[in-house]
C-alpha positions as CSV (number, residue, x, y, z in Angstrom):
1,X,0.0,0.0,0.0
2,X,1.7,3.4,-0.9
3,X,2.1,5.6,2.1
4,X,-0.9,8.6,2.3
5,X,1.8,11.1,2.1
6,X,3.5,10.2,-1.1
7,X,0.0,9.6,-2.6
8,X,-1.3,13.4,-1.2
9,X,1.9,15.3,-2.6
10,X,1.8,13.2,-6.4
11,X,-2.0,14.0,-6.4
12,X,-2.5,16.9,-4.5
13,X,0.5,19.4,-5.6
14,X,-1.7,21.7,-6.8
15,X,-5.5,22.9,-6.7
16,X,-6.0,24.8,-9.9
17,X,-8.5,27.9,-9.3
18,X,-9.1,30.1,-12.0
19,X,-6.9,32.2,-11.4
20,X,-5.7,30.4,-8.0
21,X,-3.4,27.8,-6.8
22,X,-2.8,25.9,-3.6
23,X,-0.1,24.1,-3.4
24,X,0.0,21.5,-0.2
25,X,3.0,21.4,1.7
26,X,3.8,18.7,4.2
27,X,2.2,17.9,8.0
28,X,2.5,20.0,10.6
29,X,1.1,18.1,13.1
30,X,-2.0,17.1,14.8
31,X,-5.0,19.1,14.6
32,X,-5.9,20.9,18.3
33,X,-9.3,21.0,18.1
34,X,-9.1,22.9,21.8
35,X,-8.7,25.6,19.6
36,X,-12.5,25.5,19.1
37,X,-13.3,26.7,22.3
38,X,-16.0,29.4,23.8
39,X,-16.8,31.6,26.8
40,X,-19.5,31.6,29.6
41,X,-20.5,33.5,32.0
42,X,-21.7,33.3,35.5
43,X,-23.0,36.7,36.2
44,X,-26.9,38.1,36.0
45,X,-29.3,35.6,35.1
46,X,-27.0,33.4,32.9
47,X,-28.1,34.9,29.9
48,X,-30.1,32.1,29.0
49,X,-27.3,29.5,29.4
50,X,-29.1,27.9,32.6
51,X,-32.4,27.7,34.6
52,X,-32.4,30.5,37.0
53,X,-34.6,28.6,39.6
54,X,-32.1,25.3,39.9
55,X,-28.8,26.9,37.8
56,X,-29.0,23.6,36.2
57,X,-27.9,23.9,32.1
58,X,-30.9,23.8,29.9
59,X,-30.8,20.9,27.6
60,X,-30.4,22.9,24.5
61,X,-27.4,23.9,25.7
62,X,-25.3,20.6,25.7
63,X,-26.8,19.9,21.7
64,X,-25.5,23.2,21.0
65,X,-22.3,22.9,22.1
66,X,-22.2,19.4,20.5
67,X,-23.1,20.5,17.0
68,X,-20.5,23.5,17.6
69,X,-18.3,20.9,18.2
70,X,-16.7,23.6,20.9
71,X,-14.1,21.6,22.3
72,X,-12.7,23.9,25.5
73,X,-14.5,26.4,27.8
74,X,-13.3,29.2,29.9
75,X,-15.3,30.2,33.0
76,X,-16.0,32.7,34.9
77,X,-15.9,35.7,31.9
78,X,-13.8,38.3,31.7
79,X,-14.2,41.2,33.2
80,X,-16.6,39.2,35.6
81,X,-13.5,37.4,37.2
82,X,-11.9,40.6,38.7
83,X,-14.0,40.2,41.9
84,X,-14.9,36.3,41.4
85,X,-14.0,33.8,44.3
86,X,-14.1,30.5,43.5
87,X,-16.1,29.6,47.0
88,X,-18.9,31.8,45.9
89,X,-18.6,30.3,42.8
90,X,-19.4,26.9,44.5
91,X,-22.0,28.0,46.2
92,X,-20.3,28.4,49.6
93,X,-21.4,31.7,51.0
94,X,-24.6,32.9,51.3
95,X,-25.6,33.6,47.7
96,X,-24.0,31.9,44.1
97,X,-23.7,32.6,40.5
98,X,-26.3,31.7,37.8
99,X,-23.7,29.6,36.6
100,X,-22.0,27.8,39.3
101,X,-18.6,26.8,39.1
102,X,-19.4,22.7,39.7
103,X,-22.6,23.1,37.3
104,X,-20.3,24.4,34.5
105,X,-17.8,21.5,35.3
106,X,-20.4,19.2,35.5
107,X,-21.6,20.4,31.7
108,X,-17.7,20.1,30.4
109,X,-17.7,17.0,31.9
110,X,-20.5,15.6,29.8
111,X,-19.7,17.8,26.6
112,X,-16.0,16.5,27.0
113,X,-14.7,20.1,26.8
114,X,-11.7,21.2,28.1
115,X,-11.9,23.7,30.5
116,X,-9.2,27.3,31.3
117,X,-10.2,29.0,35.0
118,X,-9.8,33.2,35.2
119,X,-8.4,33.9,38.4
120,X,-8.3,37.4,39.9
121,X,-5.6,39.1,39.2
122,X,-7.2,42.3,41.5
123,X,-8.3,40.2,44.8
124,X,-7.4,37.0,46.5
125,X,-4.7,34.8,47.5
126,X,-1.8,32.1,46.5
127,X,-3.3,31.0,49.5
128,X,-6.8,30.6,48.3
129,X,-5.6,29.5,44.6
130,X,-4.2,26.7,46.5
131,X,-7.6,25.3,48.0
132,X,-9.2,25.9,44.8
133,X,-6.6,23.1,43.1
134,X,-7.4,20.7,46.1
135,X,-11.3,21.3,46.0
136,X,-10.9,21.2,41.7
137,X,-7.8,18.4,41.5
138,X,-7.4,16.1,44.8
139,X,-9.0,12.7,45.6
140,X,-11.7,13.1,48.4
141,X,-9.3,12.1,51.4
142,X,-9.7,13.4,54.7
143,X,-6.4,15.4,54.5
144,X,-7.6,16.6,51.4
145,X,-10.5,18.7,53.5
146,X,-11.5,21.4,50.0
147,X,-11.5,17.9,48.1
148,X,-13.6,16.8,50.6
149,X,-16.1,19.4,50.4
150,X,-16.0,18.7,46.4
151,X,-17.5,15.4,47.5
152,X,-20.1,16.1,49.7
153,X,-21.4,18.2,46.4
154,X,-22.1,15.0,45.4
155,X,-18.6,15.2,42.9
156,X,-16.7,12.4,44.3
157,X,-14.6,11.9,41.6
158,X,-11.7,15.1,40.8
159,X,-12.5,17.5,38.0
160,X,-8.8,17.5,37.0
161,X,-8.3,21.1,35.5
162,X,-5.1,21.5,34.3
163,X,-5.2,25.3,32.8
164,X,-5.9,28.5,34.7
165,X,-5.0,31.9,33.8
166,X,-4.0,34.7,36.0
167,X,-5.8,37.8,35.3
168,X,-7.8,39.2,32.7
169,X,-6.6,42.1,30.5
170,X,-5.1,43.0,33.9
171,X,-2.9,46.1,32.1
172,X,-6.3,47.9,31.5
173,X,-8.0,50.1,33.8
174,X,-11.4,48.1,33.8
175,X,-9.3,45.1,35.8
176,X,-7.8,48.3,38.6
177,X,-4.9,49.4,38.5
178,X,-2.4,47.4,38.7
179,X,1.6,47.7,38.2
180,X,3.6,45.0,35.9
181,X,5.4,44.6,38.8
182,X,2.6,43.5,41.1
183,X,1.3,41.7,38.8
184,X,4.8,39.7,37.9
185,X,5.5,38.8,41.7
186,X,1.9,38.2,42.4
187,X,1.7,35.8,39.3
188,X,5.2,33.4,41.0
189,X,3.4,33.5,44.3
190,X,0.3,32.2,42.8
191,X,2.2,29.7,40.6
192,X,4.2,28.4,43.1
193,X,1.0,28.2,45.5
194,X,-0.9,26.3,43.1
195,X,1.7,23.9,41.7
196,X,2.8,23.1,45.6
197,X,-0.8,21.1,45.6
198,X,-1.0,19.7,42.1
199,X,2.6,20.1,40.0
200,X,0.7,19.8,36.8
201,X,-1.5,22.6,36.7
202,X,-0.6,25.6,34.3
203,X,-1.0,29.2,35.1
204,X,-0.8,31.0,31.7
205,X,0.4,35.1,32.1
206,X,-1.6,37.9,30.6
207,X,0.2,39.9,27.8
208,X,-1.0,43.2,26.0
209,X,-1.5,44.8,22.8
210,X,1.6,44.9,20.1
211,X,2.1,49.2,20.7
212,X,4.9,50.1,21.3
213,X,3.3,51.9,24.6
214,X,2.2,48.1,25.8
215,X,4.9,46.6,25.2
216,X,7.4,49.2,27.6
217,X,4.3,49.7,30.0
218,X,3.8,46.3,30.6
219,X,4.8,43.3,28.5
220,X,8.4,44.2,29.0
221,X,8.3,45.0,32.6
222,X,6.7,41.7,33.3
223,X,9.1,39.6,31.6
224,X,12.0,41.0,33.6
225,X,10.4,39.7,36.7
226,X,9.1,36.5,35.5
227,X,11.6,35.5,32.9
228,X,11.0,32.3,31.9
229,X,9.2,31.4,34.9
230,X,5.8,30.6,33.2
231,X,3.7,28.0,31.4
232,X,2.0,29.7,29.0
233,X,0.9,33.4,27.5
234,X,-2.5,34.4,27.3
235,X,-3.5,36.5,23.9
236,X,-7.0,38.5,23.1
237,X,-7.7,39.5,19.6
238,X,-10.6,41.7,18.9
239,X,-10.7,42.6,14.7
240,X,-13.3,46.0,13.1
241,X,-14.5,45.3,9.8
242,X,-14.8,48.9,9.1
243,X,-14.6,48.8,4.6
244,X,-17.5,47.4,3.1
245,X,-17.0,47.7,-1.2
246,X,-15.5,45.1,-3.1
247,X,-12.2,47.2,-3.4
248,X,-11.5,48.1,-0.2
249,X,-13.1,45.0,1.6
250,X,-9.7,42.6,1.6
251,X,-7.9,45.6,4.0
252,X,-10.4,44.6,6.8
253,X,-8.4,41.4,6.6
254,X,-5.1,42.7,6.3
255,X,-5.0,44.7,9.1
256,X,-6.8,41.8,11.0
257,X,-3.2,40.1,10.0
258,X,-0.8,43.0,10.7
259,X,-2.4,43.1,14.4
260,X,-2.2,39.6,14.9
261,X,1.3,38.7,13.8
262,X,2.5,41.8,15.2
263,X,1.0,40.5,18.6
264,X,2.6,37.0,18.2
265,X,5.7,38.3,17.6
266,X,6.9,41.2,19.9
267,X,6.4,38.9,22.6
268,X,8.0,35.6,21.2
269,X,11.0,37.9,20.4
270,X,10.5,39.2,24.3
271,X,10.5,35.6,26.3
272,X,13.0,34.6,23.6
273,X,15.7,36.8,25.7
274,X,15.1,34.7,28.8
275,X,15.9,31.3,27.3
276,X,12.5,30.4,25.9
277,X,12.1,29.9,22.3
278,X,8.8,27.9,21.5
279,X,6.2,29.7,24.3
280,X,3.0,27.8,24.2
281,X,-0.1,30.4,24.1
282,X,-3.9,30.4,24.5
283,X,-6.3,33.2,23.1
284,X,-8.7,33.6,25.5
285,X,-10.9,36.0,23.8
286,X,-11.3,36.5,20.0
287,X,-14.0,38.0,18.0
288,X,-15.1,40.7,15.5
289,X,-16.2,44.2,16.8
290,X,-19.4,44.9,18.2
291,X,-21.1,46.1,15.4
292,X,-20.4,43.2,13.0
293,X,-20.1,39.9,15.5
294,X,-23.9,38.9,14.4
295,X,-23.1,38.9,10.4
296,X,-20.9,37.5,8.0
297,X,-18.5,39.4,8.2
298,X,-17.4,38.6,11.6
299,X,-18.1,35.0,10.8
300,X,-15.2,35.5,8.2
301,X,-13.1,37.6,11.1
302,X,-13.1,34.4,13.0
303,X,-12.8,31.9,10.5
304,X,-9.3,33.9,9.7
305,X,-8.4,34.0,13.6
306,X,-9.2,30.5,13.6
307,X,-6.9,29.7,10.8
308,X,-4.3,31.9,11.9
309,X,-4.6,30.0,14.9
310,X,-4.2,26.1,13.9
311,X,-1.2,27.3,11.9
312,X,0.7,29.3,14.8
313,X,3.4,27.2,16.6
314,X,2.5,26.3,20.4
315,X,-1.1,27.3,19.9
316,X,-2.9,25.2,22.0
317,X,-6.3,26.5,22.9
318,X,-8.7,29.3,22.2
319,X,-11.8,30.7,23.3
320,X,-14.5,32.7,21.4
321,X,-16.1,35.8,22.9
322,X,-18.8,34.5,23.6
323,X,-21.3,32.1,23.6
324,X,-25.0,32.8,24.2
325,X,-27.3,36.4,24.1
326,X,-24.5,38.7,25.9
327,X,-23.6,40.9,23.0
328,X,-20.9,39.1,21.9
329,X,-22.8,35.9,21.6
330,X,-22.9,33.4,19.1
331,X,-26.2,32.3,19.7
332,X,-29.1,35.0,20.2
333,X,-32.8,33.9,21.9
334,X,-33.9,33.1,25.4
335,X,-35.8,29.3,24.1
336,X,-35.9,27.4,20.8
337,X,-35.7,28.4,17.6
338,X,-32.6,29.8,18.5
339,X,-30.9,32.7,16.2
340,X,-28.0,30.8,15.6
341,X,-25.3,33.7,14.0
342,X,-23.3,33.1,11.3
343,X,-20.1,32.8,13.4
344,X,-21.6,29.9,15.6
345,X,-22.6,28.0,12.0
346,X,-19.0,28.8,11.1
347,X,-17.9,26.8,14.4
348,X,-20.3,23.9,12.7
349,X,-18.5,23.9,9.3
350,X,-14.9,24.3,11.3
351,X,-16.0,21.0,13.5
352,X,-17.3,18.9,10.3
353,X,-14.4,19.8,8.3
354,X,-11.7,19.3,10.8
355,X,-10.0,15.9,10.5
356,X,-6.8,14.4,12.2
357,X,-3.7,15.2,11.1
358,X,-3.5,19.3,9.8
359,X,-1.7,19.6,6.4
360,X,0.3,22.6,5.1
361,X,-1.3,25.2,2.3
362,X,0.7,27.5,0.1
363,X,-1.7,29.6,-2.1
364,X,-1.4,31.6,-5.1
365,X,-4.5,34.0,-5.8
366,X,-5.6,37.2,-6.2
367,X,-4.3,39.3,-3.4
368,X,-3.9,42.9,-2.5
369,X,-0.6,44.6,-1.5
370,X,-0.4,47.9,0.9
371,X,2.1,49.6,-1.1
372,X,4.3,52.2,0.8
373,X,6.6,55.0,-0.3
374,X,10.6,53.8,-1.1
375,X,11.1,57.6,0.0
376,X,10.4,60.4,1.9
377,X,10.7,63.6,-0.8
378,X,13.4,66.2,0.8
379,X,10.8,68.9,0.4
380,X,7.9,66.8,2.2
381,X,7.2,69.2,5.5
382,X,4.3,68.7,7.6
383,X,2.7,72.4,8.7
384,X,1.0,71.9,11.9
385,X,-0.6,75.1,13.2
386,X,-0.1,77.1,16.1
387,X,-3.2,77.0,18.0
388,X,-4.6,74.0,19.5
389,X,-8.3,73.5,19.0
390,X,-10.1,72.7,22.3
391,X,-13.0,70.8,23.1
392,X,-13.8,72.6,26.3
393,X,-15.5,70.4,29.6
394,X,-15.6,71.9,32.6
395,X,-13.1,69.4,34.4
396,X,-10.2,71.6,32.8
397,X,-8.9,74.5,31.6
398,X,-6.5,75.3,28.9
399,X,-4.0,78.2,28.1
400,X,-1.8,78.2,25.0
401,X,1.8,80.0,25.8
402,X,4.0,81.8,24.3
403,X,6.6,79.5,22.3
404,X,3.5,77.0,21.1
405,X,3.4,75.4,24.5
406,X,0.1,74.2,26.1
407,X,-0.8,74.3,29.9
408,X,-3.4,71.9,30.9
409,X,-5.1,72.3,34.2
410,X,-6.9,70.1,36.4
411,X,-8.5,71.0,39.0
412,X,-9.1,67.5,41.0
413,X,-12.3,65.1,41.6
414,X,-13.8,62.6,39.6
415,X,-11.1,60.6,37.2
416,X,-12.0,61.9,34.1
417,X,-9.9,61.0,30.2
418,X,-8.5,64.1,28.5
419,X,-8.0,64.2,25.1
420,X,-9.8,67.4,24.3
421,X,-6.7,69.3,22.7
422,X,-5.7,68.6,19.1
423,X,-4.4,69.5,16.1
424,X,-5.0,67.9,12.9
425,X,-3.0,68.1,9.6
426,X,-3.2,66.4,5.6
427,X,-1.5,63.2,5.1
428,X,-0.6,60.7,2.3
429,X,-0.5,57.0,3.6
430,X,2.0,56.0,1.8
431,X,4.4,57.1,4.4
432,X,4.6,56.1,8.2
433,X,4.3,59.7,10.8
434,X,6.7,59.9,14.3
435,X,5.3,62.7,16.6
436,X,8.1,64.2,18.4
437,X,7.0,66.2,21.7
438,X,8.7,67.6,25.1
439,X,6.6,67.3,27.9
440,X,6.3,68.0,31.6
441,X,3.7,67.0,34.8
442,X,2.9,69.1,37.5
443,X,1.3,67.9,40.9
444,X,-0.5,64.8,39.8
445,X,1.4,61.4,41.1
446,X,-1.9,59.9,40.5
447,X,-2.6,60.4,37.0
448,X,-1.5,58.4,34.1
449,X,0.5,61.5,33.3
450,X,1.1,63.7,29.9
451,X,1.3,61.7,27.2
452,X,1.0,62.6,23.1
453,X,-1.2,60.4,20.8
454,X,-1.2,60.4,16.6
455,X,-4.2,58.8,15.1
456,X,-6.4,58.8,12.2
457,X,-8.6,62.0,12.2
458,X,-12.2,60.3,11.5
459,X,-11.6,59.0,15.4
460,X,-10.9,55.9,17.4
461,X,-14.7,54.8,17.2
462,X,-14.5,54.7,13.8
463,X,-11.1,53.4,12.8
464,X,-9.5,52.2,16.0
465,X,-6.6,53.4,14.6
466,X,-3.9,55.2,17.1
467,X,-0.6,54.9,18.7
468,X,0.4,57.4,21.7
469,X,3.8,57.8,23.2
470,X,5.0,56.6,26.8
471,X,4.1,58.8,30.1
472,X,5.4,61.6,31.6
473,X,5.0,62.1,35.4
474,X,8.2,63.9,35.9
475,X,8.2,68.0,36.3
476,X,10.9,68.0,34.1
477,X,11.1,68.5,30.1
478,X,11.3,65.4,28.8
479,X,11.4,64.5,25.3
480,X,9.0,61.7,23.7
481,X,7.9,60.1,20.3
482,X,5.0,58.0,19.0
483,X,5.2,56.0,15.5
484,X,1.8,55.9,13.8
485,X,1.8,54.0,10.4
486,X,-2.0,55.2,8.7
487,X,-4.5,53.1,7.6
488,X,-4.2,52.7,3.5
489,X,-7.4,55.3,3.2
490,X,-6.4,57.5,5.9
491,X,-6.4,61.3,4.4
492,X,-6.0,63.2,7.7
493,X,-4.2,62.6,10.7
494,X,-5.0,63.8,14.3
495,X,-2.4,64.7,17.3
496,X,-4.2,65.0,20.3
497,X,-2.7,65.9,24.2
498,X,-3.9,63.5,26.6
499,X,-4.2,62.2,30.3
500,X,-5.8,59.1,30.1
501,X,-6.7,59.1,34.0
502,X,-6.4,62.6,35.3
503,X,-6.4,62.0,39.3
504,X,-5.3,64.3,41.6
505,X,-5.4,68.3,40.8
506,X,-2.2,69.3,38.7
507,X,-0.7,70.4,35.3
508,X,0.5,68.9,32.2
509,X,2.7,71.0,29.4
510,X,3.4,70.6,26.1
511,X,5.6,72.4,23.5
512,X,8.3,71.8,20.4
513,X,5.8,69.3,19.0
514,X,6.9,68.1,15.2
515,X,5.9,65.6,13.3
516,X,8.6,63.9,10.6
517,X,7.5,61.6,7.6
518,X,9.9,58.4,7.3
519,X,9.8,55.2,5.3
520,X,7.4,52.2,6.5
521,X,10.2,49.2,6.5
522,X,7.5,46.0,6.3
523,X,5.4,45.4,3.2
524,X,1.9,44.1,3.6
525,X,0.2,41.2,1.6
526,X,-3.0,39.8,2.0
527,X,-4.7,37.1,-0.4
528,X,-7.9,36.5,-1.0
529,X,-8.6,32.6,-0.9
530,X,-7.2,31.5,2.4
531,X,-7.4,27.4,3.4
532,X,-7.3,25.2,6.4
533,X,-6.2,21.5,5.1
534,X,-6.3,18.4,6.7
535,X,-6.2,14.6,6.3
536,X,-8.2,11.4,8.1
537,X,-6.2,8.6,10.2
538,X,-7.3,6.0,8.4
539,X,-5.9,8.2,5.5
540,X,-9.1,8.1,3.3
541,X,-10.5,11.5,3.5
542,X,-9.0,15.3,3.1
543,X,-11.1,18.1,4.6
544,X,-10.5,21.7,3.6
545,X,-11.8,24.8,5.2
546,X,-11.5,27.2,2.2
547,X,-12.2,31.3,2.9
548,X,-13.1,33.3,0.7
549,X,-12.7,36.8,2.2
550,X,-13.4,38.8,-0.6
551,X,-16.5,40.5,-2.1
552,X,-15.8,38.5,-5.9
553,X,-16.7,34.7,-6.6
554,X,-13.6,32.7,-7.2
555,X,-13.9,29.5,-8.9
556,X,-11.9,26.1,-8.0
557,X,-10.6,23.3,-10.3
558,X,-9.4,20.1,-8.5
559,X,-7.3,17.7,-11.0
560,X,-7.3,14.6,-9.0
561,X,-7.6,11.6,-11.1
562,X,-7.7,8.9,-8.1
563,X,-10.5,10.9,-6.6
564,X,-14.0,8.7,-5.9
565,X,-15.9,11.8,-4.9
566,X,-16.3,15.0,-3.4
567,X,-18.5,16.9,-1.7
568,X,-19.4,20.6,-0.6
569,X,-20.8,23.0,1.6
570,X,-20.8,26.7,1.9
571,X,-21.5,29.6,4.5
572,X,-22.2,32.2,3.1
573,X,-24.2,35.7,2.4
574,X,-24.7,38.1,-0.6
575,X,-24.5,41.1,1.5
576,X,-21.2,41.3,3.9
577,X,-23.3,42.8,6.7
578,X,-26.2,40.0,6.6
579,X,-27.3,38.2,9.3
580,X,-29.6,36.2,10.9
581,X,-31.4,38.5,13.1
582,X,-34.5,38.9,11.9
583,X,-34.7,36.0,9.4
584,X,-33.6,33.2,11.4
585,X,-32.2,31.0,8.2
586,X,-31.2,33.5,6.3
587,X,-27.4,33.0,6.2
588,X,-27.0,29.3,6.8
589,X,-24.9,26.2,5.6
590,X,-25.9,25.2,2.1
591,X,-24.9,22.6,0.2
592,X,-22.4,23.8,-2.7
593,X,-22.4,22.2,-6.1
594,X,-19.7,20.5,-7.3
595,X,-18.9,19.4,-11.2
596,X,-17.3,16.3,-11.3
597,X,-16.5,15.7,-14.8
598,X,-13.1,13.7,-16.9
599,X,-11.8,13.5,-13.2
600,X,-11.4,16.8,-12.9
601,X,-13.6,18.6,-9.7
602,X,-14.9,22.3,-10.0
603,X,-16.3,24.6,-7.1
604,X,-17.4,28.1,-7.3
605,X,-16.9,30.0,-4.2
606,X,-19.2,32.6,-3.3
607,X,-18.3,35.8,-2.4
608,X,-17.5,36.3,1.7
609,X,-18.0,32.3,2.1
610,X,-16.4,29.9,4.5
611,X,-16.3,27.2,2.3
612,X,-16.0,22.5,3.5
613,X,-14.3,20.7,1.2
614,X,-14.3,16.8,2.1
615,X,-12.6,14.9,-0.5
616,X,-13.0,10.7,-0.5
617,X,-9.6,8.5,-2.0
618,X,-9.5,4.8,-3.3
């Protein structure tokens, strides 16, 4: 019998679409179908996840989850772990969660899903981590007296979780405010605490956005504590479709890319300096934005972060924000029919066309390229103008002084965000923008201090598009910079003053602000057909998960003459921002024809489709 892979690379060298190839490279290994993973909550009424009067799981729930085929669950949320105990959690104090922590254990347990605890990175103790592994990990024995309790729950038997993660998006202010450096010593005490009781459990570390602000204000500070003290890192990944015509619809996708690798690799290259050079990594949260996670569009968002994700070395696990009725959800509807959204149908799709063994793709099609200037002209100089323009509040007050410098007062009282000073100038996107500023802080050792941001003038709502420089809290000139490379349509650019937490009363300054034009170094490609591959044990079958994440059809020709059949199905929409909403089957998974004629195979892929390929040998 010839061996599967000799037979796949003779026969399967090349898929011939019209004006696209894939060529299939060798195995990369097995397929981790934890990456298929979800969210739940325990907070407010469950959101329709369980029955408020016995927080038992509805039924509907565990056929749900099977047909997603959602293979790993995180618990308790996100922001909703930052004052979570586990012991309420279990029902031990006077009041508990919709969702208990032993019911949701109880459903992974029967839906065989793996399962990653949020800790609190803002309350509790090593200490209390530690009973948490003996009431989760330990036998029932009376020195095991948390284990014990676990029993008399009527859960003899140990859950066995292996993966917790300490904190969520603990950097931001929504989690408090805490230091990298808390944070880092905190995370070894807890580590060591926890592993003291059960030396297999992993506590994964929370890293931050790929700025160049996150990565000195936290991701680097971290790592200089920890080292290479740590199981795994913890990744979220949130992408905006914000183009919707045929021509601009691909840079959605490209910047979903940029953000992503850009992530991935800052801090690989950071852990790599303290001796570890394959990091494992979970994503604990990834979706679209909120305006586009109930259409196709963020279907396609995820499909990409999913792919993205099977191919990424020492990915192991990831969880989709979220699952049911919270905005984020995947499923909408408090009782059956269900509005099942186009990204839980994409889970469907992922979990039939997901075999064993995942396969390399190389893929020539149509793509789109962010071209960017070779040069900066000598006469390019960027005019800003003299006067700030002030949005005036009442929890400041402004005066512009001689020499272009600008005094910004604060008089104390509520914590308030001030970016109400800008100035905005003309830009071509073909060149990347550093802001060069001096700055100084008066009085206000509990503000975030005087910083300098450079963003794309139609706003952060719109674009989420931004970089700002590091603090100042010193009362001392200090000089700072920001790199901002513009979005591809990006006409204007904005330079606003800010104070992102303003604190106690004080002043921040501002003068000698520039801004010089230089050459962006990285090129930027993205293509349009995009393809998860993989093979069977029995080595019978190849499954493909084929994107299309543009706005044209693109047609497929398989020559494969030892082919016995084939067979199709498609997700997919005519309009980019159609969902299900208020037709309940209107963007579903359809069956997608397929020509099978002089042994040659032909499939036309729709426009914004997530596409199952299954393909049957001798």
């Amino acid at each position: 019998m010839k061996s599967f892979f000799c037979l796949f690379s003779f026969l399967f060298s090349l898929l011939a679409y019209a004006d696209s190839v894939i060529e299939i490279g060798g195995p990369v290994g097995k397929v981790k179908r934890e990456l298929l993973g979800i969210n739940q909550l325990h907070y407010r009424d469950g959101y329709g996840f369980v029955d408020t009067k016995t927080h038992k799981v509805l039924p509907a729930m565990f056929s749900l989850t099977s047909q997603a085929g959602f293979a790993a669950q995180r618990y308790p949320g996100g922001c909703g772990a930052h004052e979570f105990s586990w012991k309420y959690g279990a029902g031990m104090g006077k009041s508990r969660p919709a969702l208990g922590l032993v019911e949701f254990l109880d459903f992974c347990q029967k839906t065989g899903c793996s399962v990653i605890y949020t800790l609190s990175a803002k309350r509790g103790t090593p200490e209390e981590a530690a009973e948490l592994v003996e009431f989760l990990n330990l036998p029932a024995k009376p020195e095991y007296p948390w284990a014990m309790k676990r029993a008399q729950m009527g859960y003899p038997e140990p859950f066995n979780v292996k993966y917790f993660e300490y904190g969520n998006e603990s950097f931001d202010g929504h989690a408090g405010r805490i230091s990298p450096q808390k944070y880092a010593m905190d995370y070894l005490a807890f580590r060591k605490a926890m592993k003291a009781v059960d030396a297999t459990v992993e506590l994964g570390v929370v890293t931050a956005d790929p700025s160049p602000l996150m990565q000195e204000r936290w991701n680097k500070p971290i790592f200089e504590i920890i080292r290479g003290n740590f199981d795994f890192l913890i990744f979220h990944h949130y992408a905006r479709v914000i183009n919707f015509t045929p021509e601009t619809y691909l840079y959605n996708f490209m910047r979903q890319q940029e953000e992503y690798y850009d992530n991935i690799n800052n801090i690989v290259n950071i852990v790599k300096k303290y001796g570890v050079e394959n990091p494992r990594m979970v994503n604990t949260e990834f979706n679209s934005d909120i305006r586009n996670i109930a259409n196709i569009s963020g279907a396609l968002v995820n499909s990409e972060y999913l792919r993205m994700f099977f191919y990424t070395p020492g990915m192991f696990m990831a969880n989709c924000w979220q699952f049911i009725n919270e905005a984020f959800g995947t499923v909408g509807g408090r009782k059956e029919p269900y509005v099942l959204r186009p990204s839980y149908l994409l889970f469907k799709l992922y979990n039939k066309y997901l075999l064993d063994e995942l396969f390399d793709a190389k893929i020539k099609c149509p793509s789109i390229k962010r071209n960017f200037a070779e040069s900066v002209p000598e006469n390019y100089n960027i005019r800003l103008s003299e006067q700030w323009a002030v949005n005036k509040e009442n929890f400041f007050s402004v005066r512009q002084l001689p020499g272009n410098e600008l005094e910004v007062s604060f008089p104390g009282g509520p914590v308030k965000n001030f970016f109400h000073a800008a100035k905005s100038f003309q830009c071509n996107p073909a060149y990347g923008y550093r802001l060069i500023c001096e700055m100084r802080c008066e009085d206000m050792p509990d503000s975030t201090g005087a910083q300098i941001e450079i963003g794309d003038a139609r706003g952060y709502e719109k674009t989420v598009s931004c970089t700002a420089s590091l603090p100042v809290l010193k009362n001392q000139w200090t000089q700072v910079t920001a790199e901002y490379i513009p979005l591809f349509d990006t006409s204007a650019i904005t330079i606003k003053a800010r104070c992102m937490r303003t604190g106690s009363a004080g002043k921040i300054f501002f003068r000698n602000l520039k801004v010089v034009p230089f050459v962006v170094e990285k090129q930027t490609k993205v293509q349009q057909i995009t393809a998860v591959i993989s093979k069977s044990s029995d080595q019978k079958k190849i499954a493909m998960i084929v994107n299309n994440i543009s706005m044209k059809p693109e047609k497929i020709t398989l020559k494969i003459p030892d082919i016995v059949t084939a067979s199709a199905e498609t997700l997919s929409a005519p309009d980019p921002k159609a969902g299900n909403e208020k037709d309940r089957n209107f963007v579903n998974i359809k069956t997608l024809p397929v020509s099978f004629e002089k042994k040659e195979i032909s499939l036309l892929l729709p426009p914004c489709s997530v596409n199952g390929i299954v393909l049957y040998l001798k």
